[in-house]
C-alpha positions, 0 to 999 in steps of 0.5 A: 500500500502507499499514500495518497494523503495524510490526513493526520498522524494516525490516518492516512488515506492509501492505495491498496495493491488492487487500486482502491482507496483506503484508510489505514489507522495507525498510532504515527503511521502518518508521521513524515509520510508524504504522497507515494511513500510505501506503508508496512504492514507493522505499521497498520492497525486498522483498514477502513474500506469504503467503497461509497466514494461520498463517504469516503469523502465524508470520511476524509473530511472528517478525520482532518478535523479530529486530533490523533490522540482522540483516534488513539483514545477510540482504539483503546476503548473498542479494543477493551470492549472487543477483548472483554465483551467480544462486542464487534463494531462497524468500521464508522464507530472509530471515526464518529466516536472520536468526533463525538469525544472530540466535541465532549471534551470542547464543551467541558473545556469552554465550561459547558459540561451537562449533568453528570450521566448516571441513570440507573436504568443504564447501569441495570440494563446496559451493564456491559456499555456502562463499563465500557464508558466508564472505561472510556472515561478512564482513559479520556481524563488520563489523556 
């Protein structure tokens, strides 16, 4: 695979050995990378496929807005929640998740933060996504 555009450090868009465009995620995999430059397997934690060229657009324009460390923060909590829960996702939750906590964080920084989410329906009936948030929580204020 080589690089098309390096949308952060830890996104690139690339070709693939076929021709198709895709995005490769991957903590530094974009750093000093440019157009052409060849991507090692070793570097690549996750292919994103996308065959709808308006989404892959939507992504693009996505992922240039979403700081790294959020991509890698997303990473860490789907990981957890696949090895612990065994729970599978869809490709768009890595980058609609980052975006989300990326906009979260905004909102606390500038002082707008909401009443603290703490219902017990979802502590009694969602116990493994309560985990997984707290979790995520975890690691979103020890970054």
């Amino acid at each position: 695979m080589q690089v098309l555009k390096v949308l952060n450090n830890s996104l690139i868009l690339a070709l693939d050995r076929s021709g198709n465009e895709c995005i490769l995620m991957g903590k530094g995999i974009g750093y000093h990378k440019a157009i052409g430059c060849p991507i090692q397997k070793k570097e690549i934690q996750k292919v994103f496929v996308l065959t709808d060229n308006k989404k892959l657009k939507e992504f693009v324009k996505l992922a240039n807005n979403i700081p790294d460390q959020y991509l890698n923060v997303v990473k860490e909590i789907i990981d957890f929640a696949a090895s612990q829960y065994q729970i599978k996702v869809r490709d768009y939750l890595y980058l609609s998740l980052a975006d989300h906590i990326s906009f979260v964080v905004k909102r606390v920084q500038a002082g707008e933060s909401g009443t603290n989410f703490n219902y017990p329906d979802v502590m009694v009936h969602h116990q493994e996504e309560y985990k997984i948030g707290k979790f995520a929580l975890s690691l979103i204020k020890k970054d």
